[in-house]
C-alpha angles and dihedrals in degrees: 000000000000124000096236096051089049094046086043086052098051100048096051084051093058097050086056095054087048110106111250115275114260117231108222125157138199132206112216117188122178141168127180123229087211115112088243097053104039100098087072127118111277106252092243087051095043084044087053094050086052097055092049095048100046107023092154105056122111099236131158115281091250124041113234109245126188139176120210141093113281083201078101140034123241101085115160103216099028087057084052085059095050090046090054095042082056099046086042092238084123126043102181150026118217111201132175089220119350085250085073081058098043147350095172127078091226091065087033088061096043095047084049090050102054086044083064103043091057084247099114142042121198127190124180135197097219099022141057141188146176119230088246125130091247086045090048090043078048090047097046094052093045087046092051101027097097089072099052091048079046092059098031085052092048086052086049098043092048096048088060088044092049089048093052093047096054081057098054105253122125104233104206134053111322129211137275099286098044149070144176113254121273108253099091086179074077104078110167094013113070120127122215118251123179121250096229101191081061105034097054078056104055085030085064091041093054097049086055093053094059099054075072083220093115140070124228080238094054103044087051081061095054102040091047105037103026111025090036091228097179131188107254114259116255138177096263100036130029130225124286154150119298115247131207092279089045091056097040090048083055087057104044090046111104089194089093084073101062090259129103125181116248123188086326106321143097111249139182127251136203096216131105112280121213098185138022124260081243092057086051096055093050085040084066093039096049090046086047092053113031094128094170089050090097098048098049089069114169120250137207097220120088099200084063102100111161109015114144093003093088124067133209111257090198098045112012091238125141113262106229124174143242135217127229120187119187126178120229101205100182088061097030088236137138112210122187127218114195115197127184130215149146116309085213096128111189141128096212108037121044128197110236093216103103115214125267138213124235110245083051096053086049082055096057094034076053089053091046093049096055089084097059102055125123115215108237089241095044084046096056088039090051095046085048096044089050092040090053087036087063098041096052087053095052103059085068098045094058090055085048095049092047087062088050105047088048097051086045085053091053092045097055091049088053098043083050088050090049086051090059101050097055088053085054093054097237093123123045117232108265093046075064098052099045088053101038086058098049082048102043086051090055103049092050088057096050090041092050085044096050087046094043127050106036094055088041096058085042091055099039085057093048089041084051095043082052097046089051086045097051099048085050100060095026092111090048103048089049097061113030088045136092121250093269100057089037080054094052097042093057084054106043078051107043141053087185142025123186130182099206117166093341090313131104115225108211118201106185124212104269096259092065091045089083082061095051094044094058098021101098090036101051091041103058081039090054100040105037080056092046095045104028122104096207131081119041132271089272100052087059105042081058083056107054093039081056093047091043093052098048083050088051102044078049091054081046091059095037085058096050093053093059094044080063094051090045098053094045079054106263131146115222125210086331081157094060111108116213122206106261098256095059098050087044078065100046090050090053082060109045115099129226111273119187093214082062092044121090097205095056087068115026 
């Protein structure tokens, strides 16, 4: 007999012998937590679709449901399905749509496959199909055209992206301090304001940052408990308080500069800066380096005045304090001692340095502070000196500006002029580019120029104004003040404090050094001329004028070294507070600056 009839004969008979197939459903239900995906039917109303659609059918006693995103192969439950299918456990899939069953070209082969097969019956609530090879051909692009609208969405997406980013908006979620601008028809399209409750906040924070006086720790305190910064109120969280992450994440942000990254790279932005690119850069290096962050560490107890901002002589250890309670029973009363002492805690080796009250460590903070005070006349001569002194600057640096803003005016016509030509095609693309980006360089330079240097000379006069006003009054805020503000002004002072021997060592930041170097001097001059009864008018009137110029070339000096500290992006006393008179006369003076104004960026 031939070999085909006989191989034909065989195999018939054992399909007959096969037992018969047993009919057996699913009902997989699946929806996706992803955003793209979140219009579609919940999984108990697809599961009861599917009950009222298909009531007969012999299915397992629980649907499978799954949650997770079909864009890419690798779902659990979907894969048991397919390994029961193979090994004919299982006859037939119920869906609610085919994109519950796939969105990805890979599950949409393999359910095609075991259709064909013979395998796998599918049956839809909103969809049908014949097992022919158009309707297979039907059933194969429903089952993988989510990923194709996927992709096709993500082009689209990324060209507007792209679009708003060219024109110097950020295009996703911006920072505490910010929002998009309030006409949500606008998609797209939304410009970013500044939420100005919330940016003068995190503005004043920064600046305090970059006194690098201040711990992360200890701005998050501030911003949350005293200046009231709260998270924006959404529709899933409510507003509240910023915690430690919240305030770190501010100061990380470089968003506050005017830039945003963008896929890798520093962009432009068109919204409002707080702070330079360069303040920035100073803000992550002091944050890298704040080595005395950890032992500042904040306390609960208010009578606690210095603890973790002095530091052992003998030993270099941090000077923390102890309590001491005793009960006075004749008058019913708890008093509390507070000593502080060397945290050096070891049984074999002691630290020499013996504790010390209170009271007797404000003595000898008392004795460290007499060097950095400022006389009242040399004060009201200093503040006059710097004002004139700025004054006197300015009037060359708007003559300067003028020229700058004029020549940045003639570059950016010609920069729009070079744009239009290329859209007219008169350039090729890389003579744009070449140009655009001589232009664009220029521009930046003269931008950063026109920004820079009339609001720097500003600050460094009112730093320097601070700084006179704070030495002034440094004898008197320490002790007609509570523990907080005793606590600030050490460390508004003082890069260093050492308790060496029962005395504190003081080592002023370097702007105050010029104080403590003439201080003594000019004092016993001033006064021995002012209270003596000997020498004529004259001769003390020399006197003073000599005594007065060697204050003022120190002030001099004092202001050139914050000019320094200013340029390399450090605030200086932001914290100081002036009587109201004489900041009404520094903001007379300040000029107006376009990385202050918020029309210059919004």
């Amino acid at each position: 007999m031939p070999h085909d009839y006989i191989a034909a004969r065989v195999k018939s008979q054992a399909k007959a012998a096969l037992p018969p197939r047993v009919e057996l459903w699913v009902k997989y239900a699946r929806k996706s937590t992803e955003s793209s995906e979140r219009q579609a039917l919940s999984i108990p109303s697809q599961i009861e679709q599917m009950d009222v659609s298909f009531p007969d059918l012999n299915t397992l006693d629980e649907p499978i449901r799954e949650s997770k995103s079909a864009f890419r192969p690798g779902r659990k439950k979907f894969n048991w399905i397919v390994e029961q299918v193979e090994a004919s456990e299982i006859s037939g899939i119920i869906a609610w749509h085919p994109n519950r069953l796939s969105r990805n070209t890979e599950d949409a082969a393999t359910i095609v496959r075991l259709v064909k097969a013979g395998k796998l019956d599918l049956k839809f609530v909103t969809f049908s199909f014949e097992k022919s090879p158009e309707g297979l051909w039907l059933l194969k692009n429903m089952l993988s055209q989510g990923e194709y609208e996927s992709e096709k969405l993500a082009r689209e997406v990324d060209r507007g992206q792209s679009k708003k980013v060219d024109q110097g908006w950020y295009p996703g979620p911006v920072p505490i301090g910010y929002k998009t601008d309030g006409n949500r028809k606008r998609k797209g399209d939304r410009a970013v304001v500044t939420d100005e409750g919330r940016l003068s906040i995190v503005e004043r924070a920064m600046n305090h940052a970059l006194t690098g006086n201040y711990t992360i720790a200890e701005l998050q305190r501030l911003m949350a408990e005293e200046w009231g910064l709260t998270t924006r109120n959404t529709e899933r969280r409510s507003s509240r308080p910023i915690t430690y992450s919240t305030a770190f994440n501010i100061f990380r942000n470089v968003f506050y500069t005017g830039h945003f990254l963008w896929k890798g790279e520093l962009r432009e932005g068109k919204h409002r800066a707080i702070i330079t690119l360069q303040q920035y850069e100073r803000l992550q290096e002091l944050m890298r380096h704040s080595s005395h962050g950890n032992t500042r560490r904040l306390t609960n107890r208010p009578y606690i005045k210095f603890s973790g901002l002095l530091m052992c002589g003998p030993c270099g250890r941090v000077v923390t304090a102890t309590e001491k309670r005793k009960h006075y029973a004749g008058t019913n009363r708890d008093a509390i001692y507070v000593y502080y002492h060397c945290s050096r805690n070891s049984k074999i080796r002691f630290c020499v340095e013996r504790p010390i009250s209170e009271p007797k460590l404000i003595n000898a903070i008392l004795d460290s502070l007499a060097g950095y005070r400022v006389i009242s006349e040399f004060r009201d001569q200093a503040i006059n000196l710097l004002i004139k002194d700025f004054q006197s600057k300015h009037k060359g640096q708007i003559a300067e500006l003028k020229e700058h803003r004029e020549e940045l005016a003639r570059l950016e016509k010609r920069d729009l002029n070079l744009t239009d030509m290329r859209a007219a095609g008169e350039i090729d693309k890389e003579d744009y580019r070449s140009y655009h980006g001589q232009y664009k360089k220029q521009i930046d330079g003269l931008k950063a120029i026109i920004v820079k240097n009339p609001e720097m000379g500003w600050n460094v006069l009112a730093s320097s104004i601070r700084a006179v006003h704070f030495a002034s009054n440094l004898r008197s805020i320490f002790l007609d003040s509570d523990g907080a503000t005793q606590r600030r002004a050490l460390i508004e002072l003082a890069d260093s404090l050492v308790l060496e021997h029962g005395k504190v060592l003081l080592k002023a930041k370097k702007w105050f050094q010029p104080i403590s170097d003439s201080f003594n001097f000019e004092e016993a001059a001033y006064e021995l001329a002012r209270t003596s009864d000997f020498g004529s008018g004259k001769q003390k009137v020399e006197v003073f004028a000599s005594t007065l110029s060697l204050w003022c070339r120190r002030m001099k000096a004092i202001a050139d070294l914050i000019e320094e500290e200013v340029e390399n992006g450090r605030v200086v006393h932001a914290e100081v507070k002036l009587p109201a008179e004489l900041q009404a006369r520094l903001d007379v003076l300040r000029p107006f600056s376009e990385s202050k104004s918020p029309d210059s960026r919004t």
